[in-house]
C-alpha positions in Angstrom: -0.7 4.8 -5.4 0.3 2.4 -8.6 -1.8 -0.4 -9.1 -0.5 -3.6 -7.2 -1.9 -5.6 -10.8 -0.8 -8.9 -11.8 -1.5 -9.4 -15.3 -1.6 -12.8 -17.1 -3.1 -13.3 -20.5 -3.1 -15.0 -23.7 -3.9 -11.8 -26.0 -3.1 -8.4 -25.7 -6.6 -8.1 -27.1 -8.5 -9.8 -24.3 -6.8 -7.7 -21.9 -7.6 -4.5 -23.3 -11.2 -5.8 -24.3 -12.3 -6.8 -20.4 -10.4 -4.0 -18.7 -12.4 -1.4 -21.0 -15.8 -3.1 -20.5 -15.7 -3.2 -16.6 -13.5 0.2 -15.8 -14.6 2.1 -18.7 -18.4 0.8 -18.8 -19.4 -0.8 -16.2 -18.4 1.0 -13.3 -19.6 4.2 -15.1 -22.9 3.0 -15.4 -22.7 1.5 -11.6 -21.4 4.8 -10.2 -24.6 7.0 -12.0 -27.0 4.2 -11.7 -26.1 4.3 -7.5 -25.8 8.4 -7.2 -28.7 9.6 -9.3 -31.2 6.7 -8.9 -31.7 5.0 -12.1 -33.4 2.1 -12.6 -31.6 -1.1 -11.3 -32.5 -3.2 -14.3 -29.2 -2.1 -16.3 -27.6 -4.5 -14.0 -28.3 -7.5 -15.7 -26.1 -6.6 -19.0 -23.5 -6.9 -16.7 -24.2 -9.5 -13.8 -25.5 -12.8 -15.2 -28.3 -15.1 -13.9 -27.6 -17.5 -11.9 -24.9 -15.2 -9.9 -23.2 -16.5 -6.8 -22.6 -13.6 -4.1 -20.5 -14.5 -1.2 -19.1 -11.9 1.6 -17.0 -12.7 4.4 -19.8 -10.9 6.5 -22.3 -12.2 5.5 -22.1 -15.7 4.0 -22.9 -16.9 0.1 -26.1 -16.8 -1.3 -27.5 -18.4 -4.9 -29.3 -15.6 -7.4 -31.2 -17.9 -9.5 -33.0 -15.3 -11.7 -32.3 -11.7 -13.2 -35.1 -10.6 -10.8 -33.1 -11.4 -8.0 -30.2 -9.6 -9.0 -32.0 -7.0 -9.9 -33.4 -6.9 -6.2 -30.0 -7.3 -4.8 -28.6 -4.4 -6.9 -31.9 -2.1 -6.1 -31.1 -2.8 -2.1 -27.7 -1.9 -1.9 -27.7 1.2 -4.3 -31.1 2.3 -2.6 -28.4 1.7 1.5 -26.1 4.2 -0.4 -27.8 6.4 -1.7 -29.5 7.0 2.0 -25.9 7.6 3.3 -24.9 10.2 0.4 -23.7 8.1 -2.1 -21.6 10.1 -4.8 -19.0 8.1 -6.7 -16.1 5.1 -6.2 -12.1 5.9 -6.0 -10.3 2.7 -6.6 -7.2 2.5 -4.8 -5.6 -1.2 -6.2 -7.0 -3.5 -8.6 -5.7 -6.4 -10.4 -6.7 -8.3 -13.4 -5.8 -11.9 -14.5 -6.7 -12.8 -18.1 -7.2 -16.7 -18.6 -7.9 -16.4 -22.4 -10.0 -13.9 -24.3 -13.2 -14.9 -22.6 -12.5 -15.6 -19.3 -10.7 -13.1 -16.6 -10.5 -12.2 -12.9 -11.1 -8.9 -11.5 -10.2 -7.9 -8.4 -10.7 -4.2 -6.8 -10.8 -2.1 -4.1 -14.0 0.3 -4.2 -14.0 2.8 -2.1 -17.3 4.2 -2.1 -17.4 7.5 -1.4 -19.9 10.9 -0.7 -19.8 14.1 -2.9 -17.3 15.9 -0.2 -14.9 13.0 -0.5 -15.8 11.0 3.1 -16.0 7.2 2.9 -19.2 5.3 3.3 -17.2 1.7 2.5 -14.3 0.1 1.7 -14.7 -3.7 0.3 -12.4 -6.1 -1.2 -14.3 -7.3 -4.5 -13.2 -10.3 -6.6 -15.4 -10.7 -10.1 -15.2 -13.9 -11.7 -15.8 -12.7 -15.5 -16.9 -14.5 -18.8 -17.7 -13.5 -22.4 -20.7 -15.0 -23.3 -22.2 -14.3 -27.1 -24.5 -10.8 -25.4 -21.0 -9.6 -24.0 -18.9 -10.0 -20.6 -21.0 -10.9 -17.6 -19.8 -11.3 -13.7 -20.4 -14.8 -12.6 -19.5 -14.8 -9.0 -18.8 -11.9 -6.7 -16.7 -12.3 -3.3 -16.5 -9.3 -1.1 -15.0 -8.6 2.4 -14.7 -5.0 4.3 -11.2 -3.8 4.7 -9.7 -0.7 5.4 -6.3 -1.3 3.3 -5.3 0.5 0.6 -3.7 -2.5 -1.2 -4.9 -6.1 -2.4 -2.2 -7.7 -1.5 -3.1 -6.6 2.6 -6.2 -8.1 2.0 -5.6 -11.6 -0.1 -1.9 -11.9 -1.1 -0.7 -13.7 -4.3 2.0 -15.1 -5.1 2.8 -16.1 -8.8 5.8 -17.2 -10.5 7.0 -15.1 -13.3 6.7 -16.8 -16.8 7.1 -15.4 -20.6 3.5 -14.0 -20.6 3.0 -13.3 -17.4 4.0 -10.6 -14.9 4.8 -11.2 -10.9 4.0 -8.8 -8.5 6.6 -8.0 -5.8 7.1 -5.0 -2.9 10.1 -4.3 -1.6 10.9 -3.7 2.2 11.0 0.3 1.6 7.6 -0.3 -0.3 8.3 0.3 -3.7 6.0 -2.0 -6.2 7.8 -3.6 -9.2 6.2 -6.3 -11.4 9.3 -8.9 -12.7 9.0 -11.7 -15.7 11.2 -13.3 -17.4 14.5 -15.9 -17.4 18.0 -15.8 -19.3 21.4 -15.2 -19.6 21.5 -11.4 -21.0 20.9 -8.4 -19.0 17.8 -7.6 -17.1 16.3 -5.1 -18.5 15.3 -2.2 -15.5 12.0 0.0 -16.6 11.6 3.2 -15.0 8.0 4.9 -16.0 7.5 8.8 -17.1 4.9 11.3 -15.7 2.1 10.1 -15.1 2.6 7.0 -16.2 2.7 3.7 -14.2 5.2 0.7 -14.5 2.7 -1.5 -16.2 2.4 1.1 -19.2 5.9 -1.0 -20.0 4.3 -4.1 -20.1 3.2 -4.1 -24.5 7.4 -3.3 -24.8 8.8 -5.5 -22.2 6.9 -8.8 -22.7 8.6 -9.1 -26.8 11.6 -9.2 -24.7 10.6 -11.6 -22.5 9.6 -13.7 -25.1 13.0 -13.6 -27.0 14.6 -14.7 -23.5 15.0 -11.5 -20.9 13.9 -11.0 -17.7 12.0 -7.7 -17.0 11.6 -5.4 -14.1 9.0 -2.7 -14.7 9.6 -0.3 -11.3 6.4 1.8 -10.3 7.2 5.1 -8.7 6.2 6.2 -5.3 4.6 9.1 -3.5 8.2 11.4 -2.6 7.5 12.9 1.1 4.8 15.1 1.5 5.6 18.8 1.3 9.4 17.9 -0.5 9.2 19.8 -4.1 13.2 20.1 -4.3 14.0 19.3 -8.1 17.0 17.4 -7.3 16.1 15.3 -3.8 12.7 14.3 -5.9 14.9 12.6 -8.7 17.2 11.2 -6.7 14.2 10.0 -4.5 12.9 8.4 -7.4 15.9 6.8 -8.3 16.6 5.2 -4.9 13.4 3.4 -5.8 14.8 2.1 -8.9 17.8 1.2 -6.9 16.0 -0.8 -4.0 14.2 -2.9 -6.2 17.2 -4.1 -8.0 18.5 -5.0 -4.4 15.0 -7.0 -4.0 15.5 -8.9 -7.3 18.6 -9.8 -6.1 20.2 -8.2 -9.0 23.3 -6.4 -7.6 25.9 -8.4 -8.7 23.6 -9.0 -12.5 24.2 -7.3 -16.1 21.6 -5.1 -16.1 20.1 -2.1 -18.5 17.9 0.8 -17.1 15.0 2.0 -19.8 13.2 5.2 -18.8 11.0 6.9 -21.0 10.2 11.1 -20.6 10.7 11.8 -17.1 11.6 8.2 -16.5 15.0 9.3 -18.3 16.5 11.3 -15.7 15.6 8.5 -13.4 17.2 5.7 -15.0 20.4 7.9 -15.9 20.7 8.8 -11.6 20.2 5.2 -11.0 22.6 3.8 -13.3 25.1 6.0 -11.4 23.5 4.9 -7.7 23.4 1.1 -8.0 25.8 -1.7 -7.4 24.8 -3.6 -10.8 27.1 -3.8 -13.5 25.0 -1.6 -16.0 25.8 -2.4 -19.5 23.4 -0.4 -20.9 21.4 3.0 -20.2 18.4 3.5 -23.2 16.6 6.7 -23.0 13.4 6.8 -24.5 12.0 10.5 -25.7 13.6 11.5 -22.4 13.4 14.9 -20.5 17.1 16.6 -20.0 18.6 15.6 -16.3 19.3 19.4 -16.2 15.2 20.5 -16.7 13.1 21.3 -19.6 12.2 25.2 -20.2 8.7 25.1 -20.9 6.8 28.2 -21.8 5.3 29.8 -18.7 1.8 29.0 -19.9 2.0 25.4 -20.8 3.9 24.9 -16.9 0.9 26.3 -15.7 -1.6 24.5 -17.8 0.2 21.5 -16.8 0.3 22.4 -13.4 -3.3 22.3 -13.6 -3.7 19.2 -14.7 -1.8 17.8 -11.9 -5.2 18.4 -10.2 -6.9 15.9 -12.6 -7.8 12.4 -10.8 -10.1 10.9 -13.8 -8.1 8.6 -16.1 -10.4 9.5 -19.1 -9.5 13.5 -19.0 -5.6 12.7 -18.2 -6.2 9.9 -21.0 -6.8 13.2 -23.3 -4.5 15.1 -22.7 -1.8 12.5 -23.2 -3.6 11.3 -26.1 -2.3 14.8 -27.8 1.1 14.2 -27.6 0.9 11.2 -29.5 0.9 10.4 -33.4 -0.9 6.9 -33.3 -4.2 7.9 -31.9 -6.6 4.5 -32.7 -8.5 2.9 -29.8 -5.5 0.4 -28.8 -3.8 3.4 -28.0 -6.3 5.5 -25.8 -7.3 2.0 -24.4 -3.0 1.6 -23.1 -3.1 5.1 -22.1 -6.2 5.0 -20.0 -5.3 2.6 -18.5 -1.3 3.2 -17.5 -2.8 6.1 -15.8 -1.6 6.0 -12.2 -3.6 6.3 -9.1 -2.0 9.5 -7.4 -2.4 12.6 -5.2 -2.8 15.9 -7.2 0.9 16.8 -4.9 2.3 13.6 -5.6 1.2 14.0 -9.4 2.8 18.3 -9.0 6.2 16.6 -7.5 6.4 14.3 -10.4 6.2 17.2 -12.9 8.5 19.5 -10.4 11.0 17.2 -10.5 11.7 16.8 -14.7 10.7 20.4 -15.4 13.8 21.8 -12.9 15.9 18.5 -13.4 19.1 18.4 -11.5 22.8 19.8 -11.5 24.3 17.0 -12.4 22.3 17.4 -15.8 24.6 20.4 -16.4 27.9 18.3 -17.0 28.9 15.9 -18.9 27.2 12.1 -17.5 29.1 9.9 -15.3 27.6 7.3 -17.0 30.0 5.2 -19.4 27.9 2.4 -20.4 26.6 2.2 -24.1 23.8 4.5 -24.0 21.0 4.6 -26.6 19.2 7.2 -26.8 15.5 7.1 -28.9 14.1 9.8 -30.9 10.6 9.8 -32.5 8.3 12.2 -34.0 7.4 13.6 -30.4 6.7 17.0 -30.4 7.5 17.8 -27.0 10.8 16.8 -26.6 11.4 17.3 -30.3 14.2 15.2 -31.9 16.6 18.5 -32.7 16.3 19.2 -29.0 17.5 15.7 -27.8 20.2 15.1 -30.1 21.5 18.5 -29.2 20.9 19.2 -25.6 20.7 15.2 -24.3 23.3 13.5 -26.6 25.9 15.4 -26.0 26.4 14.6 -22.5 27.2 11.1 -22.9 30.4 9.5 -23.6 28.9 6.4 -25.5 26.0 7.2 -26.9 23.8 5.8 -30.2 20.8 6.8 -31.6 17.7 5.1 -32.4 14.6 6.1 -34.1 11.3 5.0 -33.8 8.6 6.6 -36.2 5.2 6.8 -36.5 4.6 7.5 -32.6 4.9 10.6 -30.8 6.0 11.0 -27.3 5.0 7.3 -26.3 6.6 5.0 -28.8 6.5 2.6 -25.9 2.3 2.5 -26.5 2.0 3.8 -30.1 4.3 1.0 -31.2 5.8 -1.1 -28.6 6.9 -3.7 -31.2 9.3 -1.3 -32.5 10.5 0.2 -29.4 11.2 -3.7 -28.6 12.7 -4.6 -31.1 15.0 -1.3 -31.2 16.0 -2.4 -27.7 16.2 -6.0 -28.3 18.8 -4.9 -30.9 20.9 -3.1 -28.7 20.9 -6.0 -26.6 22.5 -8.2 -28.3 25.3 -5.6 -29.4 26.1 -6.2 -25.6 27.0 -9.9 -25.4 
């Protein structure tokens, strides 16, 4: 299930820098501390003293010293360990970033034994700070639920702005974060595989900035046992579709951007929806008719759709791209969707044996940009032969210096590209 995350911050920077330390660090050292009994005292390079606790069980309660939080800590790992204690799926989570030492984090643990029954599901809300010795948790507030989603435990509401992102599900349940204001076209993104909408965000917010609004559109579970190529895609792009309807776009300019898998997406819904669609950019995208992969590399792939860890999917993405620094594994890690290992195998089903209508000529007659890079994987040669072809108005860009995810090796460019293109609209 994507991420229901609202993100608001100053610096791309703090962002990364507090979603690294408590996803990345922290709850790896709270997950082995709790499952193979380590001392409790490591708690206190990440919970400061004083701490507040407060629970909606249990009532609020003043830690004065580091001694008491170590005791807190040493009592409630020692409860789970008696009960099996193994590790902690997140199912939602949003962050809000204040400035570049101050945040919000708010989870859902879901705290779980080795053979993958619960023990407990809280609501958690971490008050954060970055103090000179690193980020500390001021204040904790927890109550038990059994959702799956934060907003079914504490909705938000938050109006869009030019460096911030709203949160939004439509009445079908398909997620969609929106920002932005002006008069141009609304700018629809559809995600690839394994990506979530907010891997968007580092591309979509120059945009907002210069005066567009933004929908990034998270993809959703298709029906259980449905592995149909086609009705997958078209599945998909329904989602796309519905939250356009939710905006309240249907009657607004708009231009659908998918990226890899996200391609054949946006192309279908270009064709589905009611908008006036000005504009159809492709990003490094797969072919609507399927990609012929070598029989080992479907099968090594189809093996990774059993991968649930964000760090070993984090890899393997990681080696389809040219920019390879920390930013980048940091972006990647983190647009790394929550998702079944059949939800993940439909997702790759779906782009790998595409759809018929990717064996004529697109319906679509909108300007149409399509982007090359230096990807590998769907190698520029292949793109401007097999994917250009098809469309009646079609341009292309090029973005270099990133691989198969220009849109988190350089998401400047792949703004600006798009910005351009834009403006050749008006």
């Amino acid at each position: 299930m994507p991420f229901s995350e609202v993100v608001v911050h100053d610096t791309e920077h703090g962002f990364e820098d507090v979603t690294s330390w408590f996803f990345e660090d922290y709850l790896s050292r709270w997950v082995t501390a709790g499952a193979e009994g380590l001392p409790p005292e490591f708690i206190t390079g990440y919970w400061a003293a004083p701490l507040w606790v407060n629970s909606a069980e249990v009532g609020s309660v003043l830690l004065p010293t580091a001694e008491a939080v170590v005791e807190m800590l040493s009592g409630m790992q020692s409860r789970l360990r008696a009960d099996g204690y193994s590790h902690t799926v997140v199912p939602d989570r949003r962050i809000t970033v204040f400035h570049d030492r101050g945040a919000t984090i708010e989870v859902i643990w879901s705290r779980r034994r080795a053979d993958e029954s619960e023990i407990e599901r809280l609501a958690v809300s971490f008050d954060v700070i970055k103090r000179e010795d690193g980020w500390r948790a001021v204040t904790i507030q927890s109550k038990n639920t059994d959702a799956n989603r934060l907003d079914d435990v504490w909705p938000v509401h938050r109006g869009s702005g030019p460096q911030g992102f709203s949160s939004h599900v439509t009445s079908s349940g398909v997620s969609y974060l929106s920002a932005g204001k002006g008069a141009g076209p609304v700018f629809i993104f559809t995600p690839g595989y394994r990506d979530r909408a907010e891997a968007w965000q580092w591309a979509a917010r120059p945009l907002v900035e210069s005066g567009h609004r933004v929908l990034l559109v998270n993809r959703q579970s298709a029906p259980a046992g449905e592995f149909a190529s086609a009705k997958l895609l078209e599945f998909y792009a329904k989602q796309v579709e519905d939250a356009i309807e939710d905006a309240g776009l249907c009657a607004e300019r708009v231009v659908l951007v998918g990226q890899s898998m996200g391609g054949p997406v946006a192309e279908l819904a270009a064709v589905r929806t009611t908008a006036r669609v000005e504009g159809l950019v492709l990003v490094n995208p797969a072919p609507l008719g399927g990609s012929q992969l070598p029989p080992e590399l479907l099968e090594q792939m189809k093996a990774g759709t059993a991968i649930s860890g964000a760090g070993e999917g984090a890899e393997s993405k990681l080696g389809l791209t040219v920019q390879k620094g920390e930013v980048v594994r940091r972006r990647i890690t983190y647009s790394i969707p929550e998702e079944t290992p059949e939800s993940s195998l439909q997702s790759l089903v779906s782009w790998v044996e595409g759809h018929p209508a990717g064996k004529r000529n697109s319906p679509v007659l909108a300007r149409t940009l399509l982007v090359v890079t230096d990807d590998q994987f769907f190698a520029e040669d292949m793109l401007r032969s097999v994917v250009a072809p098809r469309f009646t108005n079609v341009e292309i860009g090029e973005v270099r210096g990133a691989g198969h995810y220009p849109h988190l090796e350089q998401p400047q460019l792949v703004a600006d590209l798009i910005g351009r293109f834009a403006e050749e609209l008006r």
